[in-house]
MIDREN-273501 format. One record per residue (C-alpha): x, y, z negated; chain; residue in one letter; residue number from 0. Coordinates in Angstrom, 3 decimals. Each point is the difference from the previous one (the first is absolute). Layout:
N
X; Y; Z; A; a; NUM
...
This chain:
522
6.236; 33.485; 10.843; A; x; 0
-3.729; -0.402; -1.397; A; x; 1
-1.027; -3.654; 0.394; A; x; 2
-3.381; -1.861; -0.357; A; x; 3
0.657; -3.339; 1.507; A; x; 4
2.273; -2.236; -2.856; A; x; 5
1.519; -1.436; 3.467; A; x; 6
1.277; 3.343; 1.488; A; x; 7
3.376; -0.013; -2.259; A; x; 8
1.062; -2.469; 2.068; A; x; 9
-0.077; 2.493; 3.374; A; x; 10
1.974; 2.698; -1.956; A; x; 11
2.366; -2.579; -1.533; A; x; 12
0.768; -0.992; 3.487; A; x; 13
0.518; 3.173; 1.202; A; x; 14
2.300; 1.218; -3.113; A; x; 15
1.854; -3.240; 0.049; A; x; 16
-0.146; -2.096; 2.320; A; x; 17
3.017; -2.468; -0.522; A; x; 18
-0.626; -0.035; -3.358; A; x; 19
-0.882; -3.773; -1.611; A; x; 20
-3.706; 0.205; -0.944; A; x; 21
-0.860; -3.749; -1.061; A; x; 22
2.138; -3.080; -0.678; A; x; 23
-1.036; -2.930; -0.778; A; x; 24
1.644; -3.524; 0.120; A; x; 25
3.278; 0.970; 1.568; A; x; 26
-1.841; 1.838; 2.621; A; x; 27
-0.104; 3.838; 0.287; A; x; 28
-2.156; 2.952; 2.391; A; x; 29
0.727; 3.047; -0.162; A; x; 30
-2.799; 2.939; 0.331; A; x; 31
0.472; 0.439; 3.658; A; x; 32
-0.427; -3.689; 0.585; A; x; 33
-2.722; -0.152; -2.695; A; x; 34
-1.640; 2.690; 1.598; A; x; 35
-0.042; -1.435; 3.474; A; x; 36
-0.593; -3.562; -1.102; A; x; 37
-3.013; 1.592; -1.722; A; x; 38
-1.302; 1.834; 3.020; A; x; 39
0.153; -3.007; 2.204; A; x; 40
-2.033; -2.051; -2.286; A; x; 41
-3.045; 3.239; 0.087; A; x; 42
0.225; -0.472; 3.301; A; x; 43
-0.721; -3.579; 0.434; A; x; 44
-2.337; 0.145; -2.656; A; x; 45
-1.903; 2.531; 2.152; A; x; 46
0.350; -2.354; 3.399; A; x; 47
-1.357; -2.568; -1.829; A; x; 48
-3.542; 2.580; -1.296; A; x; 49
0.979; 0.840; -2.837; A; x; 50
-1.154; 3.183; -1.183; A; x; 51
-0.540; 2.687; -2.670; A; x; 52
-1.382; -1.014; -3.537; A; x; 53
0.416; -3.946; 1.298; A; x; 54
1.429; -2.232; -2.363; A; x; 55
3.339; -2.294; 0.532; A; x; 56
1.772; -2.206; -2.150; A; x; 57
3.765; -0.702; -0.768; A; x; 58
0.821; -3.495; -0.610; A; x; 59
3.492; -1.154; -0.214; A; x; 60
3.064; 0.566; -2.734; A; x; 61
1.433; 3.134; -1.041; A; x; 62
2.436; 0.866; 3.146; A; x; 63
0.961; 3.264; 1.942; A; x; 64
-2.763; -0.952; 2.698; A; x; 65
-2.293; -0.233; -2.799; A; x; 66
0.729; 3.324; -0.490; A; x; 67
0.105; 1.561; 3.483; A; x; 68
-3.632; -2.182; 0.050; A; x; 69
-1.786; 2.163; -2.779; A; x; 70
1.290; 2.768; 1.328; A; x; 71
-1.141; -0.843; 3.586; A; x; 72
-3.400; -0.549; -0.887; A; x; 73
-0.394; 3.016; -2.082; A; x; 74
1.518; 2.125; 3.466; A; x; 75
-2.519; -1.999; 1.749; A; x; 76
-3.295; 1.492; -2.024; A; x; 77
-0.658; -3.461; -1.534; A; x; 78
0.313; -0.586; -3.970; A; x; 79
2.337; -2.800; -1.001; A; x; 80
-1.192; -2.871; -2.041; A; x; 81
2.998; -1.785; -1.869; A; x; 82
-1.098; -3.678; -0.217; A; x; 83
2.419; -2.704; -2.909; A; x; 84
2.532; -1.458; 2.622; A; x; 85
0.075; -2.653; -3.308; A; x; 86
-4.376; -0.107; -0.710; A; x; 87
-1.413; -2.895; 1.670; A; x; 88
-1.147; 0.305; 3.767; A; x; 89
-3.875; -0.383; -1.494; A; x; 90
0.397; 2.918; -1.932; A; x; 91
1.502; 2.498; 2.562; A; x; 92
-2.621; -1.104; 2.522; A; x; 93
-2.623; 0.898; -2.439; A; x; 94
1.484; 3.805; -0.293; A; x; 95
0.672; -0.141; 3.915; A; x; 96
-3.981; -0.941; 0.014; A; x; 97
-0.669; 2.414; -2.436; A; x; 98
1.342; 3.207; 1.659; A; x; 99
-0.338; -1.469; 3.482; A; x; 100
2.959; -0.009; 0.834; A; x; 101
1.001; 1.589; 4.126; A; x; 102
3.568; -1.104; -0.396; A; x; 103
2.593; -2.161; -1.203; A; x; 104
3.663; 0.821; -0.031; A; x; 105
1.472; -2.970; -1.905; A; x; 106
2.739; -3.186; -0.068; A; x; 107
-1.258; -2.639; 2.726; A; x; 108
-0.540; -2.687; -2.424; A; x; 109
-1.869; 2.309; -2.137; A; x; 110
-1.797; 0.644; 2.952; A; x; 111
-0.922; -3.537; 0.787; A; x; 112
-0.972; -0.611; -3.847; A; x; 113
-2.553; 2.376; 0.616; A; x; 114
-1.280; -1.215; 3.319; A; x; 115
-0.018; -3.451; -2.236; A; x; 116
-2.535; 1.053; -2.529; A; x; 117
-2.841; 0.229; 2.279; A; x; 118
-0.920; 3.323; -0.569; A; x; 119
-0.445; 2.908; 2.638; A; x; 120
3.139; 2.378; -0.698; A; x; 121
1.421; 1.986; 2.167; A; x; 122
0.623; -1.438; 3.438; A; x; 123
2.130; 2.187; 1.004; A; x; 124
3.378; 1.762; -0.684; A; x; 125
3.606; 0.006; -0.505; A; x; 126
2.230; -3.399; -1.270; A; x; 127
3.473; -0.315; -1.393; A; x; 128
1.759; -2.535; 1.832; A; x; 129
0.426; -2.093; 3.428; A; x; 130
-3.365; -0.385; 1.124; A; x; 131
-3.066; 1.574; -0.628; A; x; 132
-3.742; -1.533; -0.279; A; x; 133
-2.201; 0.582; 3.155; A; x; 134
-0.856; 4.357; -0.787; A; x; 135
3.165; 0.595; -1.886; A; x; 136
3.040; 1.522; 1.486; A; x; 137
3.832; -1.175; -1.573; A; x; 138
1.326; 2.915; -1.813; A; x; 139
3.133; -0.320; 2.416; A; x; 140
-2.289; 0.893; 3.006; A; x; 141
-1.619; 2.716; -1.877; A; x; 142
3.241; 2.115; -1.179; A; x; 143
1.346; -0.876; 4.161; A; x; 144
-3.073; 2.284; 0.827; A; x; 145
0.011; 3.708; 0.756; A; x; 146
-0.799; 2.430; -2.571; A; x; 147
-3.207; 1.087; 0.064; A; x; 148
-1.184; 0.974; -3.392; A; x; 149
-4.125; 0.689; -0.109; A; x; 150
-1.476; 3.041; -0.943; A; x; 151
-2.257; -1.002; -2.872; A; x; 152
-1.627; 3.277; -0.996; A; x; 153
0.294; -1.170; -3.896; A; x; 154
-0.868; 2.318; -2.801; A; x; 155
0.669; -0.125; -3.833; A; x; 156
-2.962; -0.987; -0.502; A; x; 157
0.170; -3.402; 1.780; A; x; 158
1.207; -3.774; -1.307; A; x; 159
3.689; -0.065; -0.543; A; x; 160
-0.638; -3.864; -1.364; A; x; 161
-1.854; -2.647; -1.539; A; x; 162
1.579; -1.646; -3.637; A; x; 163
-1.920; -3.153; -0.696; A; x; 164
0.089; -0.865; -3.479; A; x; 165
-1.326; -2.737; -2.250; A; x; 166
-3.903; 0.703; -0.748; A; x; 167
-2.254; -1.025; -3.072; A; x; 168
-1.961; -2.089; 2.385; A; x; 169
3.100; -1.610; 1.422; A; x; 170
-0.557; 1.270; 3.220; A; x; 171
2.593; 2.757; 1.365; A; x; 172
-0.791; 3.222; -0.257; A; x; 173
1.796; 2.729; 2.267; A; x; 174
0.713; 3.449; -1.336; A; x; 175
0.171; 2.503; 2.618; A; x; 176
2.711; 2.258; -0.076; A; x; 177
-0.648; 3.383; 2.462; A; x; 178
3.518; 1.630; 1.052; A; x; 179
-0.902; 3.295; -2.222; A; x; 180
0.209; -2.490; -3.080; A; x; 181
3.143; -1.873; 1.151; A; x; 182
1.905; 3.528; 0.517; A; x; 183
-1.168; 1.458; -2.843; A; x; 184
1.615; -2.824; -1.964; A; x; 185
3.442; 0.448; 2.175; A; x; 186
-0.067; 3.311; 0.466; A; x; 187
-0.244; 0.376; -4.175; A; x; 188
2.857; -2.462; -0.593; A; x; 189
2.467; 1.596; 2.572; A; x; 190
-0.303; 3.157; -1.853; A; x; 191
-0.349; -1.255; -3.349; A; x; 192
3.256; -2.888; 0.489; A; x; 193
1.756; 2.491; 2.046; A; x; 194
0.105; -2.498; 2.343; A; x; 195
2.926; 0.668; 2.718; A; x; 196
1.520; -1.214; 3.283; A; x; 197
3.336; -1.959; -1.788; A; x; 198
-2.787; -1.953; -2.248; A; x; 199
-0.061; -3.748; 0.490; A; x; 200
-3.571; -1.779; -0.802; A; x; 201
-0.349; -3.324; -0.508; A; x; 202
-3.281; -1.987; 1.077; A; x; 203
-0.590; -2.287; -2.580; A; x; 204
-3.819; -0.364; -0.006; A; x; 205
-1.750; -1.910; 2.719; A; x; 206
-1.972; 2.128; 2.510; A; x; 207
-3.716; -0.639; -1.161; A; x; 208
1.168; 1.345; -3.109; A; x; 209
-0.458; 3.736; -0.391; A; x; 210
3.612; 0.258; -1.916; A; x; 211
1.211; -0.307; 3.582; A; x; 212
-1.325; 3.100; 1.652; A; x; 213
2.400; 2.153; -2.081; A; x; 214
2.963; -2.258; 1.612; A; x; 215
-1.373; 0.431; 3.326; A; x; 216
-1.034; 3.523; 0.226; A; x; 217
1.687; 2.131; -2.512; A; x; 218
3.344; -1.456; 1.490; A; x; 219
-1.397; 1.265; 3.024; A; x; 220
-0.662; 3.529; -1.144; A; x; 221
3.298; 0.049; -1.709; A; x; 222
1.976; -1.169; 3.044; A; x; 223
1.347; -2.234; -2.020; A; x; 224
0.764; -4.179; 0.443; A; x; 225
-2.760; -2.640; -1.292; A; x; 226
1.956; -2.974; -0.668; A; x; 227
-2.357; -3.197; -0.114; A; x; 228
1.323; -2.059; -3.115; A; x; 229
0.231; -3.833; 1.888; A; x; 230
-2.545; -2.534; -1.019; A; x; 231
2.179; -2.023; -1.917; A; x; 232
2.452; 2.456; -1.352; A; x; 233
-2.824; 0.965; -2.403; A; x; 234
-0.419; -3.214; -1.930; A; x; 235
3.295; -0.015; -0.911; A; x; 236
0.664; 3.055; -2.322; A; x; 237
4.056; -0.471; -0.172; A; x; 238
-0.234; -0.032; 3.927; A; x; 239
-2.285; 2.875; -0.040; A; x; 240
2.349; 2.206; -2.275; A; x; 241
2.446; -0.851; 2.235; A; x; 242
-2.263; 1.357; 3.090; A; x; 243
-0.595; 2.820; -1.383; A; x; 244
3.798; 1.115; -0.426; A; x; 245
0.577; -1.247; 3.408; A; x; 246
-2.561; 2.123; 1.805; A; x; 247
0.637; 3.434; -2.389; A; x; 248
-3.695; -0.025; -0.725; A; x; 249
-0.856; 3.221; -1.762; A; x; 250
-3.882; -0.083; 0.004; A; x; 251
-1.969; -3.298; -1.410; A; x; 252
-3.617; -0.554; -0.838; A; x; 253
-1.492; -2.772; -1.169; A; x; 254
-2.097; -2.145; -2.128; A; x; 255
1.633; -0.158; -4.031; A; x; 256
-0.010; -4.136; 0.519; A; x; 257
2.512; 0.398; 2.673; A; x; 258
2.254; 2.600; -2.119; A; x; 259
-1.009; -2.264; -3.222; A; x; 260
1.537; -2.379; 1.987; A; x; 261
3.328; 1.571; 0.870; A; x; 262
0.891; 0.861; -3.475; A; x; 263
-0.742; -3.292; -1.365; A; x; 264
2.047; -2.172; 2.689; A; x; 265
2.099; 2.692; 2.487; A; x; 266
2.923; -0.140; -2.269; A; x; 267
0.103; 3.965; 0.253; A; x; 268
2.471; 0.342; -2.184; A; x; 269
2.176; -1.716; 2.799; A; x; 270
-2.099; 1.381; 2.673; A; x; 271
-0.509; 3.761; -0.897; A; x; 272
-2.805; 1.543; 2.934; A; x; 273
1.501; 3.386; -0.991; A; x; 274
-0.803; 0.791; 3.265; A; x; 275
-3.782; 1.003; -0.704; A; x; 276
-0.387; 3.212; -0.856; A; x; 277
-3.928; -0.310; 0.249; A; x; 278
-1.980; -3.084; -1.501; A; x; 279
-3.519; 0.216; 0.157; A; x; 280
-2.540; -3.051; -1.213; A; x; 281
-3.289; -0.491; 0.381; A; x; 282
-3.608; -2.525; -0.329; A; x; 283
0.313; -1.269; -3.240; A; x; 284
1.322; 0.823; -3.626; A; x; 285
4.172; 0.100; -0.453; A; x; 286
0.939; -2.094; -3.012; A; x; 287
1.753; 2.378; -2.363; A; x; 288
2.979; -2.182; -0.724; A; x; 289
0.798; -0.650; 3.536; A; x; 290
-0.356; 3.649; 1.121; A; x; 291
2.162; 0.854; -3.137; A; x; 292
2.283; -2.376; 1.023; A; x; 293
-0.100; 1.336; 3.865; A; x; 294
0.811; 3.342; -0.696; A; x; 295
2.973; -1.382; -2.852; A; x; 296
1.283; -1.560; 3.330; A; x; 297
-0.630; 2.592; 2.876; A; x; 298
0.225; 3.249; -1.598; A; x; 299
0.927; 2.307; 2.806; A; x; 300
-3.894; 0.029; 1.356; A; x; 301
-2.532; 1.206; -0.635; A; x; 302
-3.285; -1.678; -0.976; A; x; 303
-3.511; 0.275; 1.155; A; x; 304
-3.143; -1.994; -0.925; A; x; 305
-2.313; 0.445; 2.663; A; x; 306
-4.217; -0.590; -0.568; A; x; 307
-2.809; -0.626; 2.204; A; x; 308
-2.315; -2.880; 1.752; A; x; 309
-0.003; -0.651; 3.737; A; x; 310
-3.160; 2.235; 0.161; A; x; 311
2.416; 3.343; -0.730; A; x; 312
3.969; -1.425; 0.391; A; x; 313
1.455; 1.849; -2.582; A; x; 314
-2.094; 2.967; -1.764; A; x; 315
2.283; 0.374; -3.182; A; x; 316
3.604; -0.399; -1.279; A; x; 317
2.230; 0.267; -2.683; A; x; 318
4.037; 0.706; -0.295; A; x; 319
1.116; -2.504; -2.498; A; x; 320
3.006; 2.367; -2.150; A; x; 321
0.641; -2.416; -2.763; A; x; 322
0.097; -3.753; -0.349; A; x; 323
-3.187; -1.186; -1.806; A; x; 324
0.778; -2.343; -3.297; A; x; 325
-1.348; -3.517; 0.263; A; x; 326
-3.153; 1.006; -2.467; A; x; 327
-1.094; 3.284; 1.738; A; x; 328
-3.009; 0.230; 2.149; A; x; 329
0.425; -0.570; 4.126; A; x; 330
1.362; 3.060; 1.157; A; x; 331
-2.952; 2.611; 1.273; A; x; 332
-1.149; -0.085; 3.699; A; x; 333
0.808; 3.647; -0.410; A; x; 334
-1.686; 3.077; 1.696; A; x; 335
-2.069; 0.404; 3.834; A; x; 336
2.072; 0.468; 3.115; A; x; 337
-0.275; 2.911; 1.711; A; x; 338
-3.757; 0.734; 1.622; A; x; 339
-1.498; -2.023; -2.365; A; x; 340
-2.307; 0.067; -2.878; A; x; 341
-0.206; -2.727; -2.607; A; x; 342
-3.490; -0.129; -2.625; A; x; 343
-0.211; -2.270; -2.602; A; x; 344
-3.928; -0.807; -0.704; A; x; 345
-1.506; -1.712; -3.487; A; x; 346
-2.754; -2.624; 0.459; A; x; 347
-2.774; 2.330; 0.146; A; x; 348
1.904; 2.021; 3.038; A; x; 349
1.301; 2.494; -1.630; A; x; 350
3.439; 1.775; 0.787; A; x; 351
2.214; -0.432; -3.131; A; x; 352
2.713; 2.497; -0.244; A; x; 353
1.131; -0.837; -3.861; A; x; 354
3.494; -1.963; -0.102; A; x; 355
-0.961; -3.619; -1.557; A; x; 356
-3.327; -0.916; 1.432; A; x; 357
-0.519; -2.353; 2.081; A; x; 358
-1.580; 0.095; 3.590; A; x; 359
-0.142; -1.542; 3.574; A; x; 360
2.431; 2.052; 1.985; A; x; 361
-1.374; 1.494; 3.320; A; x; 362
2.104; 1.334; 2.664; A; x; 363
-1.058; 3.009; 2.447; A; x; 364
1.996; 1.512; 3.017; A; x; 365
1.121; -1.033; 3.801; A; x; 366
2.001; -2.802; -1.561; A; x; 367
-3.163; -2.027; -0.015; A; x; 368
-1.128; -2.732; 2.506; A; x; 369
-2.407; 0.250; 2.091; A; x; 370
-2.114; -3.179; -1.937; A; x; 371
0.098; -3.708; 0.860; A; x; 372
-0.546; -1.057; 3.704; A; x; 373
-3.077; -1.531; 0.842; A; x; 374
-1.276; 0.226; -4.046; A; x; 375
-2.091; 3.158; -0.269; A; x; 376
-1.760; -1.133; -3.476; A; x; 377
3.664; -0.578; -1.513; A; x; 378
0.796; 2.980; 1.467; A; x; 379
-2.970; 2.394; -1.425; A; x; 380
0.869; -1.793; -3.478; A; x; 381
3.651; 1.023; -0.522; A; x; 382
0.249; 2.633; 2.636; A; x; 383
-2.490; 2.417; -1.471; A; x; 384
-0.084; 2.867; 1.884; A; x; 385
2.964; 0.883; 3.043; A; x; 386
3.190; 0.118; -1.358; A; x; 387
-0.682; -1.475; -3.307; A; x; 388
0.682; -3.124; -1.401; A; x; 389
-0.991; -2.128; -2.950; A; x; 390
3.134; -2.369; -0.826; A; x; 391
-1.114; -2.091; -2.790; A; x; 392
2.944; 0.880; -2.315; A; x; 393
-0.764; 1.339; -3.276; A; x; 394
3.021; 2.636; -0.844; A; x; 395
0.138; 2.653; -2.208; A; x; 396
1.854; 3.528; -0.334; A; x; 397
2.956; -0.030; -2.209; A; x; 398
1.591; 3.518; -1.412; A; x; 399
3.755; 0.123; 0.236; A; x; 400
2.791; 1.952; -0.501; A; x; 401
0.705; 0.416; 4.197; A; x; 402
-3.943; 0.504; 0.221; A; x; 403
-2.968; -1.729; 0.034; A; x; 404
-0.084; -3.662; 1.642; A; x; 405
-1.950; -2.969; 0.772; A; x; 406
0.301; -3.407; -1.609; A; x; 407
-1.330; -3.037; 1.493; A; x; 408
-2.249; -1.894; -2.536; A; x; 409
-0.915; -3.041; 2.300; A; x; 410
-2.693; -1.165; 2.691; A; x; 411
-3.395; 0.069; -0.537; A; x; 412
0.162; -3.902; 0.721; A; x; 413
2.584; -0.794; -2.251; A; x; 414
-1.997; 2.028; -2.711; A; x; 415
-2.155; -3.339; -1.662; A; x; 416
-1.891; -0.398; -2.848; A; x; 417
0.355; -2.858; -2.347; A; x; 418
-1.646; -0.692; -3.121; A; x; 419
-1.889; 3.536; 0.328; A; x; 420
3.530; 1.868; 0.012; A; x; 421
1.443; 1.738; 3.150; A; x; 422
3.514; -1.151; 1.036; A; x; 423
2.413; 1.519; 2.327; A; x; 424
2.049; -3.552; 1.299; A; x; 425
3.069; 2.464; 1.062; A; x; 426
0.802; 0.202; -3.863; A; x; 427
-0.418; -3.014; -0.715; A; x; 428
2.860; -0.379; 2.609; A; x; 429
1.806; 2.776; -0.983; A; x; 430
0.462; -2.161; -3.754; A; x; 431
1.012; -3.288; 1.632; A; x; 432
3.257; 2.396; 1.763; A; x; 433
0.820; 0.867; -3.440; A; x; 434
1.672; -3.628; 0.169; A; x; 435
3.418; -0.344; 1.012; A; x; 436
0.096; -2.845; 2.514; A; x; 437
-3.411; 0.917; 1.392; A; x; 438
0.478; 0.842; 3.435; A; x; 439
-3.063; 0.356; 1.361; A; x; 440
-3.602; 0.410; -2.100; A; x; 441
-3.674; 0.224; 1.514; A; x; 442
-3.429; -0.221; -2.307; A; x; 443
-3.110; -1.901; 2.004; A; x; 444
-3.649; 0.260; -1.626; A; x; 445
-2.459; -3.035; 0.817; A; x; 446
-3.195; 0.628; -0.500; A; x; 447
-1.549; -1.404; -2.428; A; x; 448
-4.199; -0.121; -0.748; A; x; 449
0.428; 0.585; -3.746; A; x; 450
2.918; 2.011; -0.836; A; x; 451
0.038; 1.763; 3.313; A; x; 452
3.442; -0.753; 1.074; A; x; 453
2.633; -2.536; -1.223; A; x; 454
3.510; 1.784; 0.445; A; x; 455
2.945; -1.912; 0.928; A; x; 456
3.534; 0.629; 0.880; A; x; 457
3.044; -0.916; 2.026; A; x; 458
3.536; 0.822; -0.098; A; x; 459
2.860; -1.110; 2.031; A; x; 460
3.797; -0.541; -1.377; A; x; 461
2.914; -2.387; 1.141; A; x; 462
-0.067; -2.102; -3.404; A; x; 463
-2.726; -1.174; -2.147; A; x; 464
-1.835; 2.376; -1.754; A; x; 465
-1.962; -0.990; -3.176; A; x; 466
-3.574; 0.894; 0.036; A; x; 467
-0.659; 0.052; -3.616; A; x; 468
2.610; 3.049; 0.095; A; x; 469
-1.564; 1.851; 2.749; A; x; 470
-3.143; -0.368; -1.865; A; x; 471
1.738; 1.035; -3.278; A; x; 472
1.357; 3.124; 1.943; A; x; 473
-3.485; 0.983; 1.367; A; x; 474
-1.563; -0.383; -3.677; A; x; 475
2.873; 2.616; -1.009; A; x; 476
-1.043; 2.149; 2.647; A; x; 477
-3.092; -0.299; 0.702; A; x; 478
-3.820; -0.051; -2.090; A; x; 479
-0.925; -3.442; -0.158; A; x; 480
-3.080; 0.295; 3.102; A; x; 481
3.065; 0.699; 2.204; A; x; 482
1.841; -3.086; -0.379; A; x; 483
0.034; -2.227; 2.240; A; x; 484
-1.153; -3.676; -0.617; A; x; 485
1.979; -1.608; 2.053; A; x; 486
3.690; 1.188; 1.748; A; x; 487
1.482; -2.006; 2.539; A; x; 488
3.689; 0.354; 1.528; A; x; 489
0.791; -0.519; 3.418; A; x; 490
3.523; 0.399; 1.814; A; x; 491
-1.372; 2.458; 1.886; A; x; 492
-3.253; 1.731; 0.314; A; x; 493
-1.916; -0.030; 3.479; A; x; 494
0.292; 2.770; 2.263; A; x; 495
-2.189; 1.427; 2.849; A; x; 496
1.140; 0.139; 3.624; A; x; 497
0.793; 3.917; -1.678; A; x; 498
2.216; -0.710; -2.757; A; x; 499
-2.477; 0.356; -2.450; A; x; 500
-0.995; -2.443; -2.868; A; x; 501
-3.163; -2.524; 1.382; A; x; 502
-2.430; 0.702; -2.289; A; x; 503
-2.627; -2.050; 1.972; A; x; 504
2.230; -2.871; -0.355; A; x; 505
0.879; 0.475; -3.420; A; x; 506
-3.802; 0.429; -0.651; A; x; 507
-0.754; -3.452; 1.494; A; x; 508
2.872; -1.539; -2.033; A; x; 509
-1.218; 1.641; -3.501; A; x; 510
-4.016; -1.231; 0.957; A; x; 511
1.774; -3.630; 0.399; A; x; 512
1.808; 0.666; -3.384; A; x; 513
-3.248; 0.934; -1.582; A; x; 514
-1.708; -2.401; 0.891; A; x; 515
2.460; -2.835; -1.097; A; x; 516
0.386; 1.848; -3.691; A; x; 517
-3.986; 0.153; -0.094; A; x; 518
-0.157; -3.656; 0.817; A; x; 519
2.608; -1.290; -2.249; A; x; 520
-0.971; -0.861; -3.365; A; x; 521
């Protein structure tokens, strides 16, 4: 069966099986007839209530199964879904709701009335988890006791599938739109490529504004498999989430290297084996080598994918990891383009570099692209450069090896600085601090600086002390001396974004305060 909408695998699921378990979450279980009907029934009250084709509406509430039977409702109903942080404060999502003007809310009630608290004019109208619903919502109870009366939405490939809001340099949201053609052609690759099948059990470990969780939601979907939502606090403790995974059979997990970094370091796998996973796939931000070493010493039986790409294109290349990498080696390579898609590296002066070594600013063409950011048409023209194309701000370069030719991921454009007239990449400078044994967790910072351009400091996390004088001794063994950092501070833990990724804008604010104090002190 051809498909174009990255909701239909839900119909044929239905229709192949039924009483099979599609989503659990928290104890609680539906299987893809239910899911499908469930689905249907929130379409249709979504239409009732005006909304239409191309419309936007925005889910609100934790990760449950009528979370799920909500995004795929409002895709069914022609509307795009808009994921909103159930944890971001109420401000915040009101400013997205604002920003994509929101026609509907499904969401939590007191989420709901957070919303209505801020003041702001979003969405006065939809659907509410729990006993009573604000005056223009309906319960969720008294939509699924309604008939069945899924709308005909007359949506193309073409059209919004969602909205991702992510963190902007103007600190202001900014919403990448993802069409349905993009969405699918990222699912419809990794089914083929992960020979994804019907006895595969997903978990859902990454929130729902976070694109990780589109391959949880929809590949399942496609596979006929069971997405298995990993419960909220399950995932800060990593023994308890080693023992999860055993418990549920999971065979399929993505997710960002922080949470696996995690699991090795603390899930006591040696005790807890997850030998269940025959597919582990990780994503959004570079994989320590000593942890992933240590991952694959522990779960050998699967295999081992390192996924690449910004919101703007999911994931546009990959890379099987075959052999553990030693402690000193460089990350291992982002790897080669999906399928239907074309990857250019380009120098400074915009030229296409084909030559393994050199450096460029990696830019990614084919239907895995977004549409462009909602609402932002001179962000837009600047990274989206012609249809189809995109401009990601990572500088990479292509990387000859024995299994073929691959690309290596040098670092961002922004965390590229300059100090003292030399350019530093502040992912090696992290890369050297790992090189220590207790160092958990490393990340570089750059403060600006009006004569030397940037001031470069560090921070690493560890459950003892850690003596600076011998992280700075290990950097001066590793490093050239303009790459040192003058001051490295240890934390217990580093910060992390609502994502799971390291806080650089906190960090960044912490290492200005630090710079300050050092410049001051006499």
């Amino acid at each position: 069966m051809t498909r174009y909408l990255i909701h239909e695998a839900l119909a044929d699921a239905a229709q192949r099986w039924p009483d099979k378990t599609a989503a659990r979450a928290e104890g609680r279980s539906l299987t893809y007839g239910a899911l499908d009907l469930a689905a249907d029934r929130v379409a249709g009250a979504l239409a009732a209530m005006g909304v239409a084709g191309g419309d936007r509406v925005g889910v609100y509430m934790d990760k449950t199964v009528e979370a799920v039977a909500a995004i795929y409702g409002i895709l069914r109903s022609g509307a795009a879904y808009v994921p909103l942080d159930p944890d971001a404060p109420p401000a915040r999502c009101a400013l997205i709701g604002q920003d994509c003007a929101l026609a509907a809310l499904v969401a939590d009630e007191p989420r709901v009335r957070a919303l209505q608290e801020t003041g702001g004019a979003v969405a006065a109208r939809g659907i509410v988890c729990g006993a009573e619903a604000p005056s223009g919502f309906e319960t969720w109870a008294a939509v699924q006791a309604g008939a069945q009366t899924s709308p005909a939405a007359g949506t193309i490939d073409l059209d919004l599938a969602y909205i991702l809001y992510t963190s902007g340099s103007t600190g202001r949201p900014k919403g990448v739109m993802i069409s349905h053609r993009s969405a699918l052609t990222f699912v419809d690759w990794a089914c083929g490529e992960f020979s994804l099948q019907p006895d595969d059990t997903f978990s859902s470990h990454a929130p729902f504004h976070f694109d990780l969780s589109t391959f949880d939601l929809f590949a399942a979907a496609s596979a006929g498999g069971t997405v298995t939502v990993v419960p909220r606090m399950t995932t800060l403790f990593p023994v308890r989430l080693a023992q999860w995974i055993a418990s549920e059979a999971i065979t399929v997990w993505y997710s960002v290297p922080s949470a696996l970094s995690m699991l090795v370091r603390y899930g006591a796998l040696d005790e807890h084996p997850i030998d269940s996973i025959r597919l582990l796939l990780f994503a959004g931000e570079v994989f320590p080598n000593k942890y992933l070493a240590e991952l694959m010493r522990l779960a050998p039986k699967a295999r081992y994918f390192n996924l690449y790409g910004p919101t703007e294109t999911n994931v546009c290349t990959f890379h099987e990891v075959l052999d553990a990498p030693a402690p000193g080696d460089a990350p291992v390579p982002i790897g080669r383009p999906c399928a239907n898609t074309r990857c250019l590296v380009e120098d400074e002066q915009g030229n296409v570099v084909t030559a393994a070594g050199v450096e460029g600013e990696l830019i990614v063409q084919g239907s895995i692209v977004a549409r462009g950011y909602w609402g932002d048409q001179e962000k837009t023209v600047e990274r989206f450069t012609a249809p189809g194309t995109y401009r990601t701000g990572d500088v990479v370069r292509w990387s000859d090896q024995s299994h073929g030719r691959v690309l290596r991921f040098v670092g961002r454009r922004d965390h590229m600085v300059k100090s003292r007239g030399y350019r530093i990449e502040l992912g090696e400078i992290e890369a050297a601090l790992y090189a220590h044994a207790e160092v958990e967790e490393a990340a570089a910072v750059a403060v600006p600086d009006e004569l030397l351009g940037s001031r470069i400091l560090a921070f690493c996390a560890a459950p003892g002390a850690l003596d600076e004088a011998q992280l700075h001794q290990l950097c001066q063994d590793r490093l050239p001396r303009y790459m040192v950092p003058e001051r490295i501070a240890t934390l217990r833990r580093l910060p992390r974004t609502p994502n799971g990724k390291v806080d650089r804008t906190h960090l960044l604010q912490e290492a200005t305060r630090l710079a300050v104090s050092s410049t001051r002190s006499p």
